[in-house]
C-alpha positions in Angstrom: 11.6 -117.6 90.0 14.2 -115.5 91.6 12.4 -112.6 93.4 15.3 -110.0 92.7 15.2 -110.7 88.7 10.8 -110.6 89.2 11.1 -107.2 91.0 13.5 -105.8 88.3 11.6 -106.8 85.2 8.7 -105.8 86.9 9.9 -102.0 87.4 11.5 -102.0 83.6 8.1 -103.3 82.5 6.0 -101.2 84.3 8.3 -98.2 83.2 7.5 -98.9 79.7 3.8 -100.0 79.9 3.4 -96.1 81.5 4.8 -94.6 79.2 3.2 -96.7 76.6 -0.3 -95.4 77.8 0.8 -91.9 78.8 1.7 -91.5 75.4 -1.7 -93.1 73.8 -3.7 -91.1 76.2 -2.1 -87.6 75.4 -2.4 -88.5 71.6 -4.8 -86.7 69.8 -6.2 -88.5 67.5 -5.3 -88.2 63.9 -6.6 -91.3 62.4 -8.3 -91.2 59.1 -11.7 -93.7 60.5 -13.2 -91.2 62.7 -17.2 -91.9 63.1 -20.2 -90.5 61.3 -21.8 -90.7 64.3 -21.1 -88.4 67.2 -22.4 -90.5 69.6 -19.8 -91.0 72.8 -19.7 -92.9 75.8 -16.7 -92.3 78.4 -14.5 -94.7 79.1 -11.9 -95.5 82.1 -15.1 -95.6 84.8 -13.3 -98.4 86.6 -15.1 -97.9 89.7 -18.5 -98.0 88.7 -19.6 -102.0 88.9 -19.5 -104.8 91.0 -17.8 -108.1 90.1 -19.3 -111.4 91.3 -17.4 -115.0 90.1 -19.4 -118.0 90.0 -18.8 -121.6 88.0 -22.6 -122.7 86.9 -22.9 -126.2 86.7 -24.5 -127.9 82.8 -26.5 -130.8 82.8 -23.4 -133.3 82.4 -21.4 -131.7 85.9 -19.4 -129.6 83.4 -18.8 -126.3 85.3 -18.5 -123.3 83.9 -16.3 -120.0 85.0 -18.5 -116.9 84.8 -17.6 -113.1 85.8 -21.0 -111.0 86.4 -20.7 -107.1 86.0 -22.9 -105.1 88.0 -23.5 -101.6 87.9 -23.8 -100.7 91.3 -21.3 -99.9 94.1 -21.5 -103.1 96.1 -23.8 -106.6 96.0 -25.7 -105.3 98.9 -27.4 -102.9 96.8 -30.7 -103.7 95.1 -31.5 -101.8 92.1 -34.3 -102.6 89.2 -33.0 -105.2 86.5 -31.0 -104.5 83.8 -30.5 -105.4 80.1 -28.0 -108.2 79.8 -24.9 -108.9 77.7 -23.7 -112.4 77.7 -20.0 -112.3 76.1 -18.6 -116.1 75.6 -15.2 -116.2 75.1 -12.4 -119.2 74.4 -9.6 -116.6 75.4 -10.2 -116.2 79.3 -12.4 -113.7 80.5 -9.4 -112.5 83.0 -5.7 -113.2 83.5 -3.7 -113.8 86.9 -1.3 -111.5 87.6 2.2 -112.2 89.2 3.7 -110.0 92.0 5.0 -107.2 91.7 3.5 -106.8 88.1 -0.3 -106.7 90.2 0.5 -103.4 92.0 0.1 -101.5 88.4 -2.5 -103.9 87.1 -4.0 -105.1 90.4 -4.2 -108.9 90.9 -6.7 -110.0 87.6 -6.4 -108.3 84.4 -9.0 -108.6 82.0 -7.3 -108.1 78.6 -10.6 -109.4 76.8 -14.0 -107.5 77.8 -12.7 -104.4 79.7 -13.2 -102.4 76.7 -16.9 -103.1 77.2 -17.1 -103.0 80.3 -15.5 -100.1 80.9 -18.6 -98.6 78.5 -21.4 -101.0 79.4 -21.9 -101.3 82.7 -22.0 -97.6 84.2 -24.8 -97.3 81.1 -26.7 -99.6 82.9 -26.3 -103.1 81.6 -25.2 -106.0 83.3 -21.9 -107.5 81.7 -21.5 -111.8 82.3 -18.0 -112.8 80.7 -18.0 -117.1 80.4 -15.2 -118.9 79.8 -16.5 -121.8 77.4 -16.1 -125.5 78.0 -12.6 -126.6 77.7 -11.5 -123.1 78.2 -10.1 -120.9 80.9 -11.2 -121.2 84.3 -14.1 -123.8 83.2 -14.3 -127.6 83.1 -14.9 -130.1 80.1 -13.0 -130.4 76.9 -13.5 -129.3 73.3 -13.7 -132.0 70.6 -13.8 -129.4 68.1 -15.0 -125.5 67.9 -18.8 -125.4 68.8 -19.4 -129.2 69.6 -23.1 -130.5 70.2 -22.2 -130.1 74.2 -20.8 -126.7 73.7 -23.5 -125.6 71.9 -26.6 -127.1 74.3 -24.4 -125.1 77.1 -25.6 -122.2 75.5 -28.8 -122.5 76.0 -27.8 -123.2 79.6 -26.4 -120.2 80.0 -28.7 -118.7 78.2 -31.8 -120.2 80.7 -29.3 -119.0 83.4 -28.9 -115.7 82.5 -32.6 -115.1 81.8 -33.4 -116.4 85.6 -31.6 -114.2 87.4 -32.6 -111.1 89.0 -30.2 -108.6 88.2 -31.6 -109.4 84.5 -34.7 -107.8 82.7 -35.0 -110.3 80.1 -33.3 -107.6 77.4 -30.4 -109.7 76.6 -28.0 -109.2 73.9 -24.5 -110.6 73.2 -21.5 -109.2 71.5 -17.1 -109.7 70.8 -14.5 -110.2 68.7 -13.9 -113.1 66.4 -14.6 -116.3 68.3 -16.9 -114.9 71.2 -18.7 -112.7 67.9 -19.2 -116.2 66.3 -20.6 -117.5 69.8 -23.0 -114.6 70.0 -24.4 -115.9 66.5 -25.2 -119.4 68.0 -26.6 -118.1 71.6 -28.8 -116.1 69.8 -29.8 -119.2 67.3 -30.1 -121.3 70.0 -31.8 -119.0 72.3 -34.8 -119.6 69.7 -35.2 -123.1 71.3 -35.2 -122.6 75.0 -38.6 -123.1 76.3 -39.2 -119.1 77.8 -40.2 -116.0 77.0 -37.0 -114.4 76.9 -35.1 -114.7 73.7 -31.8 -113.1 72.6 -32.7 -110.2 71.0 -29.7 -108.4 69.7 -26.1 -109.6 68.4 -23.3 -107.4 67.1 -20.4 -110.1 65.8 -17.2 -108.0 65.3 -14.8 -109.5 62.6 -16.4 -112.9 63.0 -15.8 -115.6 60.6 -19.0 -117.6 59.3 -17.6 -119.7 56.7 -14.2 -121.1 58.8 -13.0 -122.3 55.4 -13.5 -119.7 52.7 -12.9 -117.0 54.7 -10.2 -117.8 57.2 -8.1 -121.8 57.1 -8.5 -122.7 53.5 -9.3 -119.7 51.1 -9.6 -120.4 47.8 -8.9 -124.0 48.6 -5.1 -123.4 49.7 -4.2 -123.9 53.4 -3.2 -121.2 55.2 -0.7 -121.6 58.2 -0.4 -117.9 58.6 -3.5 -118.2 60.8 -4.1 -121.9 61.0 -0.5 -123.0 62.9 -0.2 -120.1 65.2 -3.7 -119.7 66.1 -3.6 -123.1 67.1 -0.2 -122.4 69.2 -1.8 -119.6 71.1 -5.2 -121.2 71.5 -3.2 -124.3 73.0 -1.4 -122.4 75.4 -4.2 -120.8 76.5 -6.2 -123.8 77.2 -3.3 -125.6 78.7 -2.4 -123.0 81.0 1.2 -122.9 79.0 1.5 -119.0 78.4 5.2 -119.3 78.0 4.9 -121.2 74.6 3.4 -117.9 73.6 6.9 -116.4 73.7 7.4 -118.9 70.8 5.7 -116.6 68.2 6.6 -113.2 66.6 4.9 -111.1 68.7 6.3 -107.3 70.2 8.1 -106.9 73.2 5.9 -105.0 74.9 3.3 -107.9 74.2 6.3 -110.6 75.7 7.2 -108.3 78.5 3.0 -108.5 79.3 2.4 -112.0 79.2 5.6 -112.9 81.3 3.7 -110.9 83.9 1.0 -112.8 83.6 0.1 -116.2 85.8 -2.7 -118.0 84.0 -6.5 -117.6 83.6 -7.9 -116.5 87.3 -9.5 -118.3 89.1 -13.3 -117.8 90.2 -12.1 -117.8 93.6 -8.7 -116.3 94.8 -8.1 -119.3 97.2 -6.4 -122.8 97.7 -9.7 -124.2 96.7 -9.9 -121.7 93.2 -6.3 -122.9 92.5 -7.5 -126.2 92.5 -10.4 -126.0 90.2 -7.6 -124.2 87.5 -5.8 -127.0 87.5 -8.1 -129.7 87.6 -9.9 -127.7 84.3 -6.8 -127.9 82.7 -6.4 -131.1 82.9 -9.3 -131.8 81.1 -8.0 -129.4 78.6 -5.7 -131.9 77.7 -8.2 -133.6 75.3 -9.1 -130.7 73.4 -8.8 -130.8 69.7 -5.1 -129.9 67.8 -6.6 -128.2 64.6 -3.4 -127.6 63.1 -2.1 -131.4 63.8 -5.8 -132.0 62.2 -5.9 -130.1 59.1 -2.4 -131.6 58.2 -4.0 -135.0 58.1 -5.2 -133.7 54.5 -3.5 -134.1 51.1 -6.1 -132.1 50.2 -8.4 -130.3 52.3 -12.4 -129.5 51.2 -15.6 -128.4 52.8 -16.7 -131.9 53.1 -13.5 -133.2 54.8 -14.9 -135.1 58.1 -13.7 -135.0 62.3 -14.1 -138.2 63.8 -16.4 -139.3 60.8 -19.4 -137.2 62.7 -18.5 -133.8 61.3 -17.2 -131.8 58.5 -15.7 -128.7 58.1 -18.2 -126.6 57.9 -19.7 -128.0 61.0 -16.9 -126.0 63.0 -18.7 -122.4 62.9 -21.9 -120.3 63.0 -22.5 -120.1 59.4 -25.6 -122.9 59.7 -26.9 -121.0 62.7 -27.6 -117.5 60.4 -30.8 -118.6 59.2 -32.6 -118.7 62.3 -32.0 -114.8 63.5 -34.1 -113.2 60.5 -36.7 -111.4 61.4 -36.0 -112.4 65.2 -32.8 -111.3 66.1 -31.6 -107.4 65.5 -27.8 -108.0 64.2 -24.8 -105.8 63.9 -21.9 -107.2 62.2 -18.8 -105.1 61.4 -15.9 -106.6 58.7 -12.6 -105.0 58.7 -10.4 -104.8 55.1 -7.5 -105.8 56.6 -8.4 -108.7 58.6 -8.5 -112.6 56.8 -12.1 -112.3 54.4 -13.9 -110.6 58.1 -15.9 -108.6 55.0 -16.7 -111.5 53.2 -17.9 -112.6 57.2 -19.5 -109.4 57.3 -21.6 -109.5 54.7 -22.6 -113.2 54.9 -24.2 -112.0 58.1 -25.7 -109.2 56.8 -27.5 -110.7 53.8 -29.1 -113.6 55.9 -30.5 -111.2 58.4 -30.8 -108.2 56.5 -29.0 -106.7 59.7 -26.5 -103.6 59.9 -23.4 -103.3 58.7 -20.1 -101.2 59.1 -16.9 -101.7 57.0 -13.9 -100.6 58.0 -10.2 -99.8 57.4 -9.4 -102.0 60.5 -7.0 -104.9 61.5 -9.1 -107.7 63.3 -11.6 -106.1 65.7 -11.2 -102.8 64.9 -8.1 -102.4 66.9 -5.9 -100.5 64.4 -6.5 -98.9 61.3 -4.1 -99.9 58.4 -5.5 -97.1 56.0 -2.3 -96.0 54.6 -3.4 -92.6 53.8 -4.0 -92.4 57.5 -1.8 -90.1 59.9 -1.6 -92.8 62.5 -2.5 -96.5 62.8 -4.8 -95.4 66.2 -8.5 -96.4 65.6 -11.0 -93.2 65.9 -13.6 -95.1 65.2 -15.6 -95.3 68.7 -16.1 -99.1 68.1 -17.4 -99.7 71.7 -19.4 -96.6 71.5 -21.5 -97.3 68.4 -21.8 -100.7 70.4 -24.1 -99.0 73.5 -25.4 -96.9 70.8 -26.9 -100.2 68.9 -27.8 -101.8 72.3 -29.2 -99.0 73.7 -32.0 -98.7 70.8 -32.6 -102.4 71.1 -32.3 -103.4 74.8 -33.5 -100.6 76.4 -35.8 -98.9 73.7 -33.8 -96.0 73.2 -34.5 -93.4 69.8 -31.2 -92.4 69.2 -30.7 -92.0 65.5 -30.1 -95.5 64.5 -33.1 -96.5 64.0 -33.0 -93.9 61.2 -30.1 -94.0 59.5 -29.2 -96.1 56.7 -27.8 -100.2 57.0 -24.7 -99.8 55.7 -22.2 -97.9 56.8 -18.2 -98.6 54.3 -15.2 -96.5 54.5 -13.1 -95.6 51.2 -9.7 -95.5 51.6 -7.7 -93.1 49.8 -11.0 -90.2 50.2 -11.0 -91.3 53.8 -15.2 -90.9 53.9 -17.6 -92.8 55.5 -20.9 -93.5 53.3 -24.0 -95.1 53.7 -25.4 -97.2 51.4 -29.0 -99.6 51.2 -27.1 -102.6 49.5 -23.6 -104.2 49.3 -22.3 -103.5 46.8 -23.5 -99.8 46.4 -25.1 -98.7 43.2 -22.0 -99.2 40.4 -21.3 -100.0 36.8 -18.9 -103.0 35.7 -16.0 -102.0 33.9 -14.0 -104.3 31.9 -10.2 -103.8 31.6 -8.2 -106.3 28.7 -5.2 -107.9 29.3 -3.2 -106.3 26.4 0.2 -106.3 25.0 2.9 -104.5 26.9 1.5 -105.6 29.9 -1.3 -103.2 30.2 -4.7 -103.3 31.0 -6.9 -101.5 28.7 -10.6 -100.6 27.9 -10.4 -101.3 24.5 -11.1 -104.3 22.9 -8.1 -106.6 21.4 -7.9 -106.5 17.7 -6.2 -110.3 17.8 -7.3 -113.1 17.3 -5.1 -114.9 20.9 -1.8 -114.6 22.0 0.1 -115.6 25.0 2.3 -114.1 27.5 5.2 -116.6 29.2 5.9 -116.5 32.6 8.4 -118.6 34.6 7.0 -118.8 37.8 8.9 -117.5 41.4 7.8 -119.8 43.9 9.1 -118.4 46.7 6.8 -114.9 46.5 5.5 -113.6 49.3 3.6 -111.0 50.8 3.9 -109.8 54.1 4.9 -112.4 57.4 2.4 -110.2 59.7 -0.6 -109.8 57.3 -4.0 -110.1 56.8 -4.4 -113.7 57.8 -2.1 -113.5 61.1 -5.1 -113.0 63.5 -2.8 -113.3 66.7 -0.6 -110.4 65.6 -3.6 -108.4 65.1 -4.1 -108.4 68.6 -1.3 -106.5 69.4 0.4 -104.6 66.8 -0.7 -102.8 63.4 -0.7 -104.7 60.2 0.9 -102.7 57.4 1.7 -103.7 53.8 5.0 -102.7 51.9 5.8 -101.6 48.8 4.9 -104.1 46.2 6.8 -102.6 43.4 9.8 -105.4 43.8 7.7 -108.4 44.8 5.8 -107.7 41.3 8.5 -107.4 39.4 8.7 -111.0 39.8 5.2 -111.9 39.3 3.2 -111.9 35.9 1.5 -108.2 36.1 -0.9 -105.6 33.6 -1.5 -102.1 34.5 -3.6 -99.6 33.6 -2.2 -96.6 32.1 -1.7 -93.4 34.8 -5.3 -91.9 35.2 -6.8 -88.8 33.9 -9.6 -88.6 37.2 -9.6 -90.2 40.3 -11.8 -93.8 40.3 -13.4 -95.3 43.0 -14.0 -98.7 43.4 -16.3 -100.3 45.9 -17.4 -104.1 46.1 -15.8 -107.2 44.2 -13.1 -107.3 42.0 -13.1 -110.1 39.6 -10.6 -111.5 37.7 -11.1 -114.1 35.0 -7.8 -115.5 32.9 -6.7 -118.2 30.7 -4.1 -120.1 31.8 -1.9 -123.4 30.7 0.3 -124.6 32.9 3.7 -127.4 32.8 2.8 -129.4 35.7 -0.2 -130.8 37.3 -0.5 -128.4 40.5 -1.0 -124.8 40.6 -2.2 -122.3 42.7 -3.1 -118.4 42.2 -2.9 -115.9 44.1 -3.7 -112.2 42.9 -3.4 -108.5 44.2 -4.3 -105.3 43.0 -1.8 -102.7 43.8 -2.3 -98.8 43.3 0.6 -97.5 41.6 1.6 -94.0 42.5 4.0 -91.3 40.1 6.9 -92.5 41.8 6.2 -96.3 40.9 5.4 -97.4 44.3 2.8 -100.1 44.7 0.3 -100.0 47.5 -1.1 -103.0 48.1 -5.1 -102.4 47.7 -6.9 -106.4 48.3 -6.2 -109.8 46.8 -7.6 -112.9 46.5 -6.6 -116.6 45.5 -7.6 -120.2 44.0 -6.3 -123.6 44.0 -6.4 -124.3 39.9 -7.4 -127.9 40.8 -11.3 -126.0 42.0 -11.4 -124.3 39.3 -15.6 -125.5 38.5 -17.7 -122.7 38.8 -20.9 -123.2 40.8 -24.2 -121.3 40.6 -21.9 -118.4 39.0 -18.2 -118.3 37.5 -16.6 -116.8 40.3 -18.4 -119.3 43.3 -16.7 -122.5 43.7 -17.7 -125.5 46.4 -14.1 -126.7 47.4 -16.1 -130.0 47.4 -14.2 -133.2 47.1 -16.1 -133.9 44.0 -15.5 -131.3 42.4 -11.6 -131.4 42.6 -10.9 -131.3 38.5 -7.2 -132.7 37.8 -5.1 -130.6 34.9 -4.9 -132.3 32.1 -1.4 -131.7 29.8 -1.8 -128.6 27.7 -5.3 -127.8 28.9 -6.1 -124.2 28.5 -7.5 -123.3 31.6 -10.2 -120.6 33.0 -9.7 -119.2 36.0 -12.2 -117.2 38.0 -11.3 -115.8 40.9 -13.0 -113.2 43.2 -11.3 -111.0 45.3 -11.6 -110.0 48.6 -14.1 -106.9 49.1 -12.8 -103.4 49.0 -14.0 -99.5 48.4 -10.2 -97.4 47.2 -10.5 -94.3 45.5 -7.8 -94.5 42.8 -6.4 -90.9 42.3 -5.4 -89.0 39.4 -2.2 -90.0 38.1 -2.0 -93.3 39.4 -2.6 -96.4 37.9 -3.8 -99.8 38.6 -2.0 -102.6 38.9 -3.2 -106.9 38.9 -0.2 -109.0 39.3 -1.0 -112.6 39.9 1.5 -115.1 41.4 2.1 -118.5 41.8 2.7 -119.0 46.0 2.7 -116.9 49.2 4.9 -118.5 51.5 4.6 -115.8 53.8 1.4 -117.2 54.5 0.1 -120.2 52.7 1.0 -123.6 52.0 3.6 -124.6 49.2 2.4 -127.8 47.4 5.4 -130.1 45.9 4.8 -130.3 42.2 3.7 -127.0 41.3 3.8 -125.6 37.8 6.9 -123.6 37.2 5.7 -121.5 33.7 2.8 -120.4 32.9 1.0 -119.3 29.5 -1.5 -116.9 29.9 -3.9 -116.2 27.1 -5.4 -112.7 25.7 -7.0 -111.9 22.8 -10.7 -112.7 21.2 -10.1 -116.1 21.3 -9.7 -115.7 25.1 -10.2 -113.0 26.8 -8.1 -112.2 30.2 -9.8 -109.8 32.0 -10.0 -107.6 35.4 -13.4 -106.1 36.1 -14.0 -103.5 38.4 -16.9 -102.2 40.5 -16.5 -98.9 39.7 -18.7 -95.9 41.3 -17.9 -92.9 39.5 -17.2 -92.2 36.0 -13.4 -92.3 34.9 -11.5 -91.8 32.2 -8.1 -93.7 31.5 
C-alpha cells in the first residue's frame, strides 16, 4: 500500500476520530436512561494494569490466544490474588493496527473489552480476554456455535484460570451477545470440573438464549437482517478478511477505522506471532457458513439438524440455564431495541430467578433509541452497575444491591426507571375490539361477524438498520421513522385519542381471524403510538409464519416444530395468535394507539414465493379480533 496515500488517510482519519471523541467527552449528558443507582466507577485509567499474552494449549493441541489484565504496574510485582473475570469472545480480544494509524491508537486496539477493563482492573480484578476456537488469534475450527470441543475448552479454561496465582478462586464472567452467551455455558460447565472453585457470578448483556425465537427465525420467518450480515462480518473476522467488511452498510467513521486496522494481534508482536495468525486462520477455513446453512431450508424449524448430530437449538446456551439456579448469581440485561434481547433477558431471569435490567438500548447498551430522549448517548453506567454486581459477589462487598429489588425496566415516554418483584409487573388485561371504521374499541361488538378486505402490499418494510441488524448496533444508533405512510398501506385499528395517559408494561398480544387466497402467509404486526399530528411512533412488534399457527401449552406459544407445520386449507378461517415483543410505553393523553398488521418486511425478513395477496379479517361475536394490553394504570378511552 502506497505509503504517501497510508500517511494521508491516516491524518484525515485521525483528524476526525479527535474530534469525534472531543466532542463525546465534552458532551453533557442528556440522555433520558440515566441510573437509579449512583454508584460510579472512573473510567479512562489506562495505565493502571499489566498485560501478559499467552496461547494455552487444550487437550487436543488446540491453542488458544489469551490477554491477562493485571492490576499492578509491572509483572515483577507480587500482590495478593484477585477475583477473576474470564470474558470469551468470537470477535478478537484485540485488533492490529497499521502505521501511522498506531501513533493515536498505539500498536493493538482493543475495540471489545476496554470498556471493562478500563473499570475492572484498577478495582482490583484480574481481566483474561480468550479468543475462542476457530477465532482470532487461536487455533482449531468451529463446526458450529458452541460445539462439544468448544464447549469442554471451557472447562479448560476454566481449570486454567482457577490455577493460577494471580487468581483467588472468585471468578465471574461477563460481555455482550456472543461472549454473554459464553459466560452462560462457562458458568454451566464450571459445575463439572473436578475443584473447588466454581464460577460464581455471570452478567449476560443482550444475549440470545433461544438462537431461533429470538434472533434467526422469529416467529418462524427467516431473518437475513441479522442472519446474512452477521455471518459476513463473523467470516471476515475469522478469516482475517476485514476488507469484506467494507461490503456492508456501515458509517464512515466505522470504514475509515477498520481500514486502519491490520487483523487480530498476535500473542506475540514477532515473526514467530505472525506466524501463528496465519497458520490459525487457516484452520479457520473450515468453520461453519450459517447463512449458506440456513438457506439449505425450504422451511426452517427448531428441530432442523447440522450434520445429522445437531439441531438448532443445539447452537446456544438456552440448555445450559438450568444448571446455574441456586449456584450461580446472574445478571442479565435485555435492551427494547435489540432483536427479542428481552425475550433473552427474561428467559434468563426466570430459570435462575437472577436480576434483571431492561432498557431503552440498542444491542449492549450502546445507544439509547428512546425517542423521547434528548440524545441517543447511553447514561446508563452499564459497566459501572457491572463492578457494582461483582463487587457484592466476588469480593463480598454490601453495597446496596443486595437490597434492592430484582428487576429493574425503563418506561419510555415517562422516562422512569422502576423496580419490580416479577416480569410482568403487577397489571390488569385490557381487551380492545377490532371494530368498524377501523378502530379499536372497549366495547363489545353488537354483530354477529363481519370482515374487513385487505389486498396485501408485499413489499412493506420497516426500517433497513433496525432491531434485528446486530452489526449496525455496534456502531451507530438505531432509530425508527414515522410509520404513518408505511401504515397507510397495511391493514390497521386505532384506538380513539386518549382522555389520560396509559402505560403499558409486559406482552402485548394479539389474536385475529384471518382467511387468506393462497397457501402461504406470514404476519407481521406493530403497535405504533399515534401523536395529535398523526405521526406514528413505532412502539414494538412481533410476527408469525401462518403455516405455525398451533398453539402449544398456551395460545400465544408455538414449537416451530416440523410437525407441527399445519398447511392452509382453501377458505379456512384462521386464528392467529401472536405475541409481541416485550415493552413498558407510557401512552400520553391525546394520543392514540395504533395495531397495524402486515404481510412482509423486506427490510428484514425473508419473502416466500406464493404468499397470499388479500386477506379477510374477521370481527364480531362470531370471531372476535382482538389486541390485549398489559396495562398498569387505570385509563380511560
Amino acid at each position: 500500500m502506497n505509503k504517501t496515500f497510508i500517511l494521508g488517510v491516516g491524518i484525515t482519519a485521525i483528524a476526525i476520530l479527535t474530534a469525534i471523541c472531543t466532542q463525546q467527552l465534552n458532551q453533557t449528558c442528556k440522555g433520558s436512561d440515566r441510573s437509579w443507582s449512583d454508584f460510579f466507577v472512573p473510567s479512562l485509567r489506562k495505565n493502571q494494569w499489566t498485560m501478559e499474552s499467552q496461547y494455552i494449549t487444550m487437550r487436543d493441541g488446540v491453542q488458544l490466544a489469551v490477554d491477562v489484565y493485571l492490576p499492578w504496574e509491572d509483572s515483577e510485582n507480587t500482590v495478593d490474588a484477585c477475583p477473576t473475570i474470564v470474558h470469551l469472545t468470537r470477535y478478537y480480544r484485540r485488533f492490529s493496527v497499521y502505521w501511522p494509524f498506531s501513533l493515536l491508537l498505539g500498536d493493538h486496539m482493543n475495540m471489545r473489552s476496554i470498556k471493562y477493563i478500563e473499570k475492572f482492573v484498577p478495582e482490583g480484578y484480574v481481566w483474561v480476554t480468550v479468543d475462542v476456537r476457530g477465532t482470532g488469534a487461536s487455533y482449531g475450527n468451529r463446526p458450529i456455535d458452541f460445539s462439544d470441543p468448544e464447549i469442554e475448552d471451557y472447562k479448560e479454561i476454566f481449570k486454567w484460570v482457577s490455577e493460577q496465582e494471580w487468581c483467588d478462586g472468585n471468578i465471574g464472567s461477563t460481555g455482550i451477545s456472543y461472549d454473554g452467551m459464553a459466560s452462560v455455558v462457562l458458568a454451566s460447565v464450571s459445575q463439572e470440573v473436578d475443584i473447588d472453585a466454581k464460577v460464581k457470578a455471570i452478567a449476560p448483556i443482550c444475549s440470545p438464549m433461544d438462537l431461533y425465537r429470538d434472533l434467526g427465525a422469529p416467529g418462524g420467518i427467516i431473518s437475513p437482517g441479522f442472519l446474512k450480515d452477521y455471518t459476513k462480518y463473523t467470516t471476515a473476522l475469522e478469516q482475517g478478511k476485514l476488507a469484506d467488511i467494507l461490503d456492508l452498510k456501515l458509517p464512515f467513521y466505522v470504514k475509515a477505522l477498520f481500514k486502519m486496522m491490520k487483523g487480530v494481534s498476535p500473542v506475540t508482536d514477532d515473526d514467530q506471532g505472525w506466524k501463528s495468525v496465519s497458520e490459525a486462520l487457516v484452520d479457520h477455513q473450515q468453520n461453519w457458513d450459517m447463512w449458506k446453512f440456513v438457506q439449505q431450508y425450504d422451511q426452517l424449524t427448531t428441530d432442523s439438524t447440522i450434520y445429522d448430530q445437531y439441531t438448532i437449538m443445539d447452537l446456544g446456551p438456552l440448555a445450559h440455564l438450568k444448571n446455574l439456579k441456586d449456584k450461580v448469581s446472574v445478571y442479565a440485561f435485555g435492551a427494547y431495541y435489540d432483536t427479542k434481547s428481552v425475550e433473552s433477558a427474561l428467559r434468563i431471569q426466570d430459570a435462575t430467578n437472577g436480576k434483571l435490567t431492561i432498557g431503552p438500548w440498542t444491542h449492549g447498551g450502546r445507544r439509547n433509541s428512546d425517542p423521547y430522549s434528548e440524545t441517543t448517548t447511553t447514561c446508563f453506567d452499564l459497566f459501572s452497575e457491572l463492578v457494582r454486581f461483582f463487587d457484592h459477589h466476588l469480593k463480598g462487598k454490601m453495597n446496596g444491591i443486595e437490597t434492592e429489588a430484582d428487576i429493574h425496566y425503563f418506561t419510555i415516554g415517562s422516562a422512569q426507571w422502576k423496580p419490580a418483584g416479577n416480569w410482568p409487573p403487577a397489571h390488569e388485561k385490557k381487551v380492545l375490539n377490532f371494530d368498524r371504521g377501523n378502530k379499536l374499541t372497549e366495547s363489545e361488538v353488537s354483530y354477529e361477524v363481519e370482515f374487513d378486505q385487505h389486498e396485501v402490499f408485499l413489499q412493506s418494510k420497516t426500517v433497513e438498520i433496525s432491531r434485528w441488524n446486530l452489526i449496525y448496533h455496534v456502531f451507530a444508533p438505531i432509530q425508527y421513522p414515522d410509520r404513518a405512510k408505511e401504515d397507510e398501506k397495511l391493514l390497521y385499528f386505532e384506538t380513539n385519542k386518549l382522555e389520560q395517559n396509559l402505560t403499558i408494561t409486559g406482552t402485548i398480544q394479539l389474536e385475529f381471524y384471518v382467511e387468506v387466497s393462497n397457501k402461504h402467509a406470514d404476519f407481521f404486526v406493530y403497535i405504533g403510538d399515534v401523536d395529535q399530528e398523526g405521526s406514528s411512533i413505532y412502539v414494538t412488534e412481533g410476527q408469525l409464519r401462518a403455516e405455525f399457527r398451533k398453539p402449544h401449552g398456551s395460545e400465544y406459544q408455538h414449537t416451530f416444530l416440523m410437525e407441527d407445520y399445519q398447511e392452509i386449507n382453501d377458505r379456512e378461517i384462521m386464528k392467529i395468535n401472536i405475541a409481541l415483543i416485550d415493552i413498558s410505553w407510557m401512552f400520553v393523553e391525546g394520543h392514540s394507539i395504533r395495531v397495524s398488521i402486515a404481510g412482509s418486511d423486506t427490510d428484514n425478513f425473508e419473502v416466500r414465493d406464493e404468499l397470499a395477496r388479500f386477506w379477510k379479517v374477521y370481527r364480531g361475536k362470531d370471531y372476535q379480533s382482538k389486541l390485549i394490553l398489559p396495562v398498569e394504570s387505570k385509563h380511560i378511552f
